[in-house]
C-alpha positions as CSV (number, residue, x, y, z in Angstrom):
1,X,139.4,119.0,106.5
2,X,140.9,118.1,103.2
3,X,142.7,121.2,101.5
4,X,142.1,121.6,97.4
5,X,145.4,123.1,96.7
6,X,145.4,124.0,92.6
7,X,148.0,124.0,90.4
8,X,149.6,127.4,88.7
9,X,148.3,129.3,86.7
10,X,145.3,127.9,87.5
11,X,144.5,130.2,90.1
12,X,140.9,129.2,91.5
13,X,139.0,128.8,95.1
14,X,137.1,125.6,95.2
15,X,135.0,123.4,93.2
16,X,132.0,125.9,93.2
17,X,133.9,128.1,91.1
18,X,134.3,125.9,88.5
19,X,130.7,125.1,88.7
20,X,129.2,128.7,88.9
21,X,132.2,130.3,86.5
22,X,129.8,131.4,84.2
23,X,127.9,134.9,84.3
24,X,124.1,133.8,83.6
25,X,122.2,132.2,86.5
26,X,121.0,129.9,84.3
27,X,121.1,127.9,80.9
28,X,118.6,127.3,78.1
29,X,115.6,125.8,79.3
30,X,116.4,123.0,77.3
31,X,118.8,122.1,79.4
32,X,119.8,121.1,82.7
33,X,121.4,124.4,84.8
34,X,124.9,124.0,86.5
35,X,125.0,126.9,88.4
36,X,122.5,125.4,90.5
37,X,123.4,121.9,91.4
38,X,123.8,121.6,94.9
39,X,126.6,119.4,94.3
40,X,129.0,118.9,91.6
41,X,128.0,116.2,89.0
42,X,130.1,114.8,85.9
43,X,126.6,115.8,83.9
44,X,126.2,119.6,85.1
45,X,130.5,119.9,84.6
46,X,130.5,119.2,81.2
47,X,127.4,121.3,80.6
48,X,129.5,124.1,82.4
49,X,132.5,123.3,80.3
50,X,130.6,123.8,76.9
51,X,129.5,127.0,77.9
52,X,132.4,129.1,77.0
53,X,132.7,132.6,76.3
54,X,135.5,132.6,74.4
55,X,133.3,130.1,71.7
56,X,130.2,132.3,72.2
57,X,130.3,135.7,70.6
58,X,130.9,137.5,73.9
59,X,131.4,141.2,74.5
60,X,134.8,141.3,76.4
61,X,136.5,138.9,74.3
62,X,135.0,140.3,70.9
63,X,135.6,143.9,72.0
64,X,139.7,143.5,73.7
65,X,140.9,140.8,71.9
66,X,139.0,138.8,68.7
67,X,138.5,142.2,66.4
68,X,141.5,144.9,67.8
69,X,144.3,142.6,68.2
70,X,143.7,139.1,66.2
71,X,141.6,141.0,63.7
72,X,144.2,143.3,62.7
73,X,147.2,140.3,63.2
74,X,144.9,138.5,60.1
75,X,143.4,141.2,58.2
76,X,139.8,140.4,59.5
77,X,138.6,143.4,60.6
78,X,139.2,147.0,59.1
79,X,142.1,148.7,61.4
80,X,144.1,152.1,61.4
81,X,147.8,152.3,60.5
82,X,148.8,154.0,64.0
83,X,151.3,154.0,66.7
84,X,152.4,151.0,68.6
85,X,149.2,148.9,66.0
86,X,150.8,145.8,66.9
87,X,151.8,145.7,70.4
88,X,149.9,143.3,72.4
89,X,147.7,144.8,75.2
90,X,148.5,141.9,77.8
91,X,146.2,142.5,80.1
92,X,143.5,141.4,77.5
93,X,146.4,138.2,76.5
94,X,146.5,137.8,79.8
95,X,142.2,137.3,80.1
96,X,142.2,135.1,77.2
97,X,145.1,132.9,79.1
98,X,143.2,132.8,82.3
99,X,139.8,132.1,80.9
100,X,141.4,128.9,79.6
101,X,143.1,127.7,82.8
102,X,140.5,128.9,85.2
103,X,137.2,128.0,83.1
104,X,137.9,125.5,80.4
105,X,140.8,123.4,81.7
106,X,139.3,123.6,85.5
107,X,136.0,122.2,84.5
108,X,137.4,119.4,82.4
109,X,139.8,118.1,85.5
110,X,136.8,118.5,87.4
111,X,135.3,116.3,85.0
112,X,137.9,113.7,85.2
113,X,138.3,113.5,88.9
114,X,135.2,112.7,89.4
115,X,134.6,109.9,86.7
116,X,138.2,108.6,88.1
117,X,136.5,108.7,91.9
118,X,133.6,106.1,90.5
119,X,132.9,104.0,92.5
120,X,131.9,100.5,90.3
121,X,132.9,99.8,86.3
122,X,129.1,100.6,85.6
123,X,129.2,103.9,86.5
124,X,132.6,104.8,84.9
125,X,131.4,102.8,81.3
126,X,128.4,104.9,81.5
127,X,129.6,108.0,82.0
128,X,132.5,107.2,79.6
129,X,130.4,109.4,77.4
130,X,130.8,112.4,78.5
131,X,134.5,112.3,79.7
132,X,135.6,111.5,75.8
133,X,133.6,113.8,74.5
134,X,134.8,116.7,76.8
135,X,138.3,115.7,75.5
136,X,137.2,116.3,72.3
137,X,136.1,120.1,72.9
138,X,139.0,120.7,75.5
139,X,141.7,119.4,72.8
140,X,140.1,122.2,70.3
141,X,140.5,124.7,73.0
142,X,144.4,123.8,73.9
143,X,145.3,123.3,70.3
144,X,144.1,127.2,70.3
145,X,146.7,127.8,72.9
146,X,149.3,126.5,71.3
147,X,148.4,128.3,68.1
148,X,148.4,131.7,70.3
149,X,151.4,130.9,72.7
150,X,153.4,128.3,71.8
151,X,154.3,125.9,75.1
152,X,152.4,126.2,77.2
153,X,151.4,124.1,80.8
154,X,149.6,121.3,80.0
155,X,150.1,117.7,81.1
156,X,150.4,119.0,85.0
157,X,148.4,122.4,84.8
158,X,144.9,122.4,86.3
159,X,145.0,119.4,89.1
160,X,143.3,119.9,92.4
161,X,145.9,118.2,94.7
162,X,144.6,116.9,98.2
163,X,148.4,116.6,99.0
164,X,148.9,119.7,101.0
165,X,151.2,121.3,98.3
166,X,151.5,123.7,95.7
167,X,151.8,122.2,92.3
168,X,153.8,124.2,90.0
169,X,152.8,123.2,86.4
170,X,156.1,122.7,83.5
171,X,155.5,123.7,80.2
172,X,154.8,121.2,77.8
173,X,156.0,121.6,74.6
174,X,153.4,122.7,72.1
175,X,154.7,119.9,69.2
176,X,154.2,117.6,72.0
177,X,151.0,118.8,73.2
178,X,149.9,118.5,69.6
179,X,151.3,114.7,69.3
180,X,149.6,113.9,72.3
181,X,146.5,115.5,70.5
182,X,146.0,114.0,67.7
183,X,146.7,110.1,69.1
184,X,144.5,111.0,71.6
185,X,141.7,112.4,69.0
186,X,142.3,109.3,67.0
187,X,141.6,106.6,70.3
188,X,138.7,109.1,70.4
189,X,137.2,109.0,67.2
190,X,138.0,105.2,67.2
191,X,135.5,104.5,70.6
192,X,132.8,106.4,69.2
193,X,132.8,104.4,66.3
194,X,131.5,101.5,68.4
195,X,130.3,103.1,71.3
196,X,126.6,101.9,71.9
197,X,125.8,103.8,75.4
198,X,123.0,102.8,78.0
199,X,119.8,104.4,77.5
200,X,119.9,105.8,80.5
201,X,123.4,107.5,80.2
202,X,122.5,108.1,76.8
203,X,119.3,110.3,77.5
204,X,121.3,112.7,80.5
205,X,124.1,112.8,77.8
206,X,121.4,114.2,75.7
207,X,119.9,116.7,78.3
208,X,123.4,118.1,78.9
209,X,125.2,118.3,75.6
210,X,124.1,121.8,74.2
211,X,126.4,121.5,71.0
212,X,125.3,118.4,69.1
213,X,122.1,117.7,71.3
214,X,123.3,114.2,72.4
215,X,124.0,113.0,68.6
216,X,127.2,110.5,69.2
217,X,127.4,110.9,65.2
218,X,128.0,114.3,65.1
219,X,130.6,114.4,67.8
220,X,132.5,111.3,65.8
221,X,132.2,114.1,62.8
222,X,133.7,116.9,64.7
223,X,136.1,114.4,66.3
224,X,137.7,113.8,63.3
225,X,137.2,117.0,61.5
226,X,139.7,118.1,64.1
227,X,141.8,115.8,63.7
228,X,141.7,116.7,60.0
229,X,142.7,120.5,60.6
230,X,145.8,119.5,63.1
231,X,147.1,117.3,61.0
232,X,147.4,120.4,58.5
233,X,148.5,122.5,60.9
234,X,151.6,120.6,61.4
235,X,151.8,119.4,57.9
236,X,154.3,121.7,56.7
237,X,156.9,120.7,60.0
238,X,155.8,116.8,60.0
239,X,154.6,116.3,56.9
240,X,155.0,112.3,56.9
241,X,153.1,112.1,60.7
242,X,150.0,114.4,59.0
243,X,150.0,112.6,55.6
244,X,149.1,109.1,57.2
245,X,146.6,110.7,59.6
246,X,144.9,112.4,56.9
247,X,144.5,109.8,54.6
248,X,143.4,107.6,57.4
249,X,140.7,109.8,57.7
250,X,139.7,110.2,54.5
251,X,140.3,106.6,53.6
252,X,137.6,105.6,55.5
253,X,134.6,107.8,55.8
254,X,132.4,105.2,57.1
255,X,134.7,105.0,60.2
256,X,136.0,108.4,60.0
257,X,132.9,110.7,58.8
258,X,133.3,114.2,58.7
259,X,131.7,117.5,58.7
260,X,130.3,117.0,55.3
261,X,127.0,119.7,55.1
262,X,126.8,123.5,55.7
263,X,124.1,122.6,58.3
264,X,125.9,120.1,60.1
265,X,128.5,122.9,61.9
266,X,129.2,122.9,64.9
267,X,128.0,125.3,67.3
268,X,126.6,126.8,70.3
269,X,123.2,127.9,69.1
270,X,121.0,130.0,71.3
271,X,117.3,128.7,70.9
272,X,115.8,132.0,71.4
273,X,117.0,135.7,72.9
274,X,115.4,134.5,76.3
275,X,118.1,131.6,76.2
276,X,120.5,132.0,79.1
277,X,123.4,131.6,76.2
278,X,122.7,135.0,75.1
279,X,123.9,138.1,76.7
280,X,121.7,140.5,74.8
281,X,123.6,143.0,72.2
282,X,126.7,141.3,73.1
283,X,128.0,141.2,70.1
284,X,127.3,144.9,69.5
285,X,129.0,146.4,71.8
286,X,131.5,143.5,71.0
287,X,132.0,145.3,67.3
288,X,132.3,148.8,68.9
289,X,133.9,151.1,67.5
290,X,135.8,149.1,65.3
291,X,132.7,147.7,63.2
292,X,134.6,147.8,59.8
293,X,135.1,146.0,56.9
294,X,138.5,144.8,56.3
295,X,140.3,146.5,53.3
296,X,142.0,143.6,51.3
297,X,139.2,141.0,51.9
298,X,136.6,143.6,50.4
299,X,138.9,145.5,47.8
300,X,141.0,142.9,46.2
301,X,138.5,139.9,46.8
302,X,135.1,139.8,47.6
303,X,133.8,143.1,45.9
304,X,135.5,142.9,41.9
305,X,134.7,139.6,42.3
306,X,131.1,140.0,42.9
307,X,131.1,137.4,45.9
308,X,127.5,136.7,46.9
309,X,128.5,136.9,50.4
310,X,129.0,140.6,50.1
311,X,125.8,141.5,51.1
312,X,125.5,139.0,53.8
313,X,128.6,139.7,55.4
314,X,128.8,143.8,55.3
315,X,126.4,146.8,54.2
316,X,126.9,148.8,51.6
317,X,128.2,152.3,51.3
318,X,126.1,155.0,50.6
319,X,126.8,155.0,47.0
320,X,125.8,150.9,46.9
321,X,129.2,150.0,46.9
322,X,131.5,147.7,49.4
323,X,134.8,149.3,50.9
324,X,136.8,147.9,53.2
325,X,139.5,149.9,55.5
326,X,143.1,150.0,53.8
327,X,145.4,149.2,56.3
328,X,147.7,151.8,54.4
329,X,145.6,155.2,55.0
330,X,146.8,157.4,58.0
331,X,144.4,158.0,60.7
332,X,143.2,161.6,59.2
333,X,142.7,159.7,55.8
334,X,140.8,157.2,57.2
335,X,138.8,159.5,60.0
336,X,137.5,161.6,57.2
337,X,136.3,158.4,54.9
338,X,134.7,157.0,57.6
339,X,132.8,160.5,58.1
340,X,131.8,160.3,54.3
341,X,130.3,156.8,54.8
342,X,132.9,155.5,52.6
343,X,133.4,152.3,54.3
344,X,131.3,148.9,54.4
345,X,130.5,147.7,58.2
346,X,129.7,144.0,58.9
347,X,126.3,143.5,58.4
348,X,123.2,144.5,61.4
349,X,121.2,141.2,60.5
350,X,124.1,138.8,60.4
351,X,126.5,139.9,62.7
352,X,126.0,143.4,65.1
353,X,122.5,143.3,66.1
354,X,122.1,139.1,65.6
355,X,121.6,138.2,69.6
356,X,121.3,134.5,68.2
357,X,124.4,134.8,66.4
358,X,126.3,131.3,67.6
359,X,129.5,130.3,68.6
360,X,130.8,128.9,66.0
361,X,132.9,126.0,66.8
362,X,133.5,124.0,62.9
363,X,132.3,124.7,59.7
364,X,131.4,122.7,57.0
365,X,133.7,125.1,54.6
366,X,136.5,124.7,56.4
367,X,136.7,120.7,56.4
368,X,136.0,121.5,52.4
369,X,138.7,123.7,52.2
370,X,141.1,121.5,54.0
371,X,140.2,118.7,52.0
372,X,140.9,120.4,49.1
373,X,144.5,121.4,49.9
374,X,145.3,117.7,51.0
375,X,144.2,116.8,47.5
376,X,145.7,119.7,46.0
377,X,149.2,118.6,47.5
378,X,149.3,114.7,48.2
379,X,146.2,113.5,45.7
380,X,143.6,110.7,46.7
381,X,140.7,113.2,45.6
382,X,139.4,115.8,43.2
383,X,140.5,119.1,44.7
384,X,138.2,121.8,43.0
385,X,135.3,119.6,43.8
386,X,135.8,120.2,47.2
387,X,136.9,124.0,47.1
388,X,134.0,124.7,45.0
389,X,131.9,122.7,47.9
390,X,133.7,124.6,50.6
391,X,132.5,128.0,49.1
392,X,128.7,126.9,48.4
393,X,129.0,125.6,52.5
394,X,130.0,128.7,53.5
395,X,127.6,131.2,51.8
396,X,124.7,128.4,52.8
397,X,126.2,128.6,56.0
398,X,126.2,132.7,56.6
399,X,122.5,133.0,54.7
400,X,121.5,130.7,57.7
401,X,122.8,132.8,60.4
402,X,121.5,135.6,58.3
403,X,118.3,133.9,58.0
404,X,117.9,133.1,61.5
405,X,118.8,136.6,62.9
406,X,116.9,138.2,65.7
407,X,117.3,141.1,64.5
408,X,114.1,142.4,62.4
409,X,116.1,144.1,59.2
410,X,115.7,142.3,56.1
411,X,117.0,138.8,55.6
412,X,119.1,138.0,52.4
413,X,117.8,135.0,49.9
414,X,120.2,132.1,48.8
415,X,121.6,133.3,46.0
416,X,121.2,130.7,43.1
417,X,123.3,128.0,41.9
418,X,123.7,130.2,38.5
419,X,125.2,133.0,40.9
420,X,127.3,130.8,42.6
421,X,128.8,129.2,39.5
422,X,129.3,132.9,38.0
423,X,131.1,133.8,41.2
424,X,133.4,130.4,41.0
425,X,134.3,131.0,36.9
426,X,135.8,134.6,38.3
427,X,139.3,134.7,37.7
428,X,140.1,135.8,40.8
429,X,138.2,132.7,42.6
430,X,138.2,130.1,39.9
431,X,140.4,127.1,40.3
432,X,142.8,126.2,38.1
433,X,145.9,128.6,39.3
434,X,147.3,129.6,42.2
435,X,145.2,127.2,43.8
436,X,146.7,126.6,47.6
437,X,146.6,130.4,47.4
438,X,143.1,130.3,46.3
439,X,142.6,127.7,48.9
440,X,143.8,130.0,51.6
441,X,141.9,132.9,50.5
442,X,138.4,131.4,50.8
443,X,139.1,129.6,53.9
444,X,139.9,133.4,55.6
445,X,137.3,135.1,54.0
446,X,134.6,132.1,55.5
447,X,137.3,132.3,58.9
448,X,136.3,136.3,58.9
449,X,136.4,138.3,61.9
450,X,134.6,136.1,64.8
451,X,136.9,133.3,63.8
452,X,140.0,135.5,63.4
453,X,142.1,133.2,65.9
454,X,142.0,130.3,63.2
455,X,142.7,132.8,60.9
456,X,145.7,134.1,62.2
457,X,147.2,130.8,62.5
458,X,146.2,129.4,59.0
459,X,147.9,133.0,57.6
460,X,151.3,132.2,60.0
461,X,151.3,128.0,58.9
462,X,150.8,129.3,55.2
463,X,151.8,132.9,54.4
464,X,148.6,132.8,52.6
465,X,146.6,135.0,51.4
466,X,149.6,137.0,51.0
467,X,148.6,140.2,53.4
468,X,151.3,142.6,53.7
469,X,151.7,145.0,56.9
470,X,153.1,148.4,56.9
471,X,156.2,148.6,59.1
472,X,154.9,151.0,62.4
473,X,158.0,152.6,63.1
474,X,156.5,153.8,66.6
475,X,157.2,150.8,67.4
476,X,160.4,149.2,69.2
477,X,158.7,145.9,70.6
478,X,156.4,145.2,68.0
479,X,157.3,147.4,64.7
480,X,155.5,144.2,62.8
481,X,152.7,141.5,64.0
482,X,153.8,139.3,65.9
483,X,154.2,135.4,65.7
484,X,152.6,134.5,69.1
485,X,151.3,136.2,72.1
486,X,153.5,136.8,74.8
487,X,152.8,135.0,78.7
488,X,151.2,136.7,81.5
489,X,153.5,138.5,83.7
490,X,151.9,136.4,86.7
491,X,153.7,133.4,85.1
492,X,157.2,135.1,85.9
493,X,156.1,135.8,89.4
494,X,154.3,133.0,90.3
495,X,156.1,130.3,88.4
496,X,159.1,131.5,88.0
497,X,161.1,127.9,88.0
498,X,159.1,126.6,85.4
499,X,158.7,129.7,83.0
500,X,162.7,130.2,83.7
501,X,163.0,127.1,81.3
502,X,160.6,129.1,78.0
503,X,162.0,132.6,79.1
504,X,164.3,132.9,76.5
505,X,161.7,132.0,73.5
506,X,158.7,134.7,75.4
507,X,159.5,137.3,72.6
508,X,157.1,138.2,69.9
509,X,159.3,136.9,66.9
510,X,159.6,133.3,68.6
511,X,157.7,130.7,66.2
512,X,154.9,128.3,67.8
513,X,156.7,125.2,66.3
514,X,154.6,124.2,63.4
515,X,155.0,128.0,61.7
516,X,157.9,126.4,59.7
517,X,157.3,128.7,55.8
């Protein structure tokens, strides 16, 4: 019998893991289920490998990691000055590693074992679909590793071996991992340009593909709308390499379209609360006890600046105002506020009690907002056009979630183009100074809390919006936030050659490469 031995960290048992890896017995009825395919199928994989719980607004990874830890590392979520704020709980890094190595990665190389084991060119051309497209979606989720850890195993992580040996994976370089990226994202974006699929192929591609419901266009969108934010990720250490990628892509939007419409995001929507993507009240008990505003986004930002997302994004207090938690006030300061109902919460409709709230993937606003700072810094393009676009994308963007809530409070209006243009002449938002600060600000404020991962590594690439962090003095590892997470301890122990080579640089000061400001 043929052994599947699988490479560390990528601890799991067979094939059927990575096919039943997910906690619902089955998907939305739209489409096709998985968990209970008899046998493995490129099709039912790449379903498997787009349901993700760390995309979808999940409980456990809301509640231990997204608001506590990345929340408080970006200013996202409202947080206590206390002891030890900053240390990392690694047992909840370590979950957030392992989810990607035994879910994400192990489905794809599931994936692309099978379409490699083929058996005629027909078969391979027409199932070419789904294998580019999963890269897509799995380079998103590796570029996030990076972002969090800095190298990481890559390139020879996550192979099912029928050798008879253990596979231990080398780290890859993150700056390399990136490289390899974005020329892989551009090949990418280049096929789908001219792809023109079977029918046949191109109607199971449809019954599978829960993000863009089997539109080719919108994956060629968020194709190279990623593309778009790596290249500006590294543009501050490679600034040459991203210039020429970007205005490639912009250069040629009929080649290279983008993510160019507040209702052209990409996400994992749930169709209904019966939809096997929801895990009902989730995302309540994902806010907790830590449903609060955060201080300087509310404060300095959002509320003397009248932002018309105020409503949509938090409740008021209960004298009508929005506060969010200073991350200055002691714990006794803070306790007793929070007993006078001083403090704004994110909002029931939009966010705590939405079951239909999505995973949200790419906004428009954010391809806005980068497209602004490219202009702002290198030209080709009108730069407050498009930060003024990215703002009116992103309050369309969180009226629609609002809109579309399950939950049966009252649903907030689109505020008018008057109040938007009121809200853009504010000093504190308008255009004009400050502006890759201004930039910064609006992309965080649209990144909030459930995106707080991009966040945190927009705030480390940029220093902006400039957020400033009490010293804890409890603290001896981690008396400030740190600059990446640290490994799993099981990467010491279990591959010890290979993480001997990164040991030195596994401290929380150590920058992921492209943090060069």
């Amino acid at each position: 019998m043929k052994k599947l031995i699988i490479s560390i960290p990528l601890l799991i048992i067979a094939a059927g893991v990575l096919v039943t890896g997910c906690k619902k017995s089955e998907f939305t009825d739209s489409y096709y289920n998985p968990d209970r395919s008899v046998s493995a199928t490129i099709p039912s994989l790449y379903a498997g490998l787009l349901f993700n719980e760390r995309v979808l607004p999940r409980y456990w990874g809301l509640f231990t990691l997204q608001i506590p830890v990345v929340g408080t590392y970006s200013q996202t979520a409202g947080y206590t000055q206390g002891n030890k704020i900053y240390e990392q709980p690694v047992n909840y890094t370590k979950d957030r590693w392992d989810y990607y190595y035994t879910t994400t990665l192990a489905r794809y190389r599931e994936i692309e074992k099978l379409y490699n084991q083929l058996p005629t060119d027909a078969e391979k051309t027409g199932n070419l679909l789904f294998l580019e497209t999963a890269r897509i979606f799995l380079y998103d989720q590796t570029a996030q590793m990076v972002d969090m850890y800095g190298d990481i195993p890559f390139s020879t992580a996550g192979q099912l071996n029928a050798q008879g040996i253990v596979v231990l994976p080398s780290y890859d370089k993150g700056d390399d991992i990136y490289t390899n990226i974005l020329t892989e994202l551009k090949r990418i974006s280049d096929y789908l340009s001219t792809a023109t699929p079977d029918a046949f192929y191109l109607n199971q591609f449809t019954s599978y593909d829960y993000v863009n419901k089997g539109s080719v266009t919108m994956w060629r969108k968020y194709c190279n709308s990623l593309i778009l934010r790596l290249a500006m990720r590294i543009s501050y250490k490679d600034e040459t390499t991203a210039k020429s990628l970007v205005q490639t892509i912009l250069g040629n939007t009929t080649k290279y379209p983008l993510i160019d419409a507040a209702s052209e995001s990409i996400k994992i929507q749930p169709s209904s609360t019966t939809s096997s993507l929801v895990s009902l009240n989730d995302i309540r008990n994902g806010f907790g006890v830590n449903p609060f505003a955060p201080g300087k986004m509310v404060d300095d930002i959002m509320w003397p600046a009248n932002d018309p997302r105020l409503p949509i994004y938090f409740t008021a207090n209960k004298n009508g105002e929005y506060h969010g938690v200073p991350n200055t006030w002691n714990a006794t300061r803070v306790s007793d506020s929070t007993t006078a109902n001083y403090f704004s919460r994110w909002d029931s409709t939009t966010f705590t009690e939405n079951n239909l709230f999505p995973g949200i993937i790419f906004t428009a606003a954010e391809v806005s907002f980068l497209k602004a700072e490219v202009y702002e810094r290198w030209g080709g393009g009108t730069a407050k056009t498009a930060y003024d676009a990215g703002v009116k994308q992103s309050i369309q963007f969180y009226v629609s979630i609002n809109n579309a809530s399950s939950y049966t409070g009252a649903k907030d209006a689109m505020p008018s183009d008057a109040t938007i243009a009121l809200y853009l002449a504010n000093p504190i938002v308008a255009y004009g100074t400050n502006n890759l600060a201004k930039i910064a600000t609006q992309k965080w404020i649209d990144f909030g809390v459930i995106q707080a991962h991009q966040a945190w590594a927009e705030y480390r690439r940029t220093k902006l919006p400039a957020l400033t962090f009490p010293t804890d003095g409890s603290s001896v590892l981690s008396p400030n936030p740190p600059t990446r997470f640290l490994y799993p301890s099981t990467e010491s122990s279990f591959n010890t050659t290979n993480y001997a080579a990164v040991k030195s640089s596994d401290n929380v000061t150590t920058k992921v490469f492209w943090d060069v400001k």
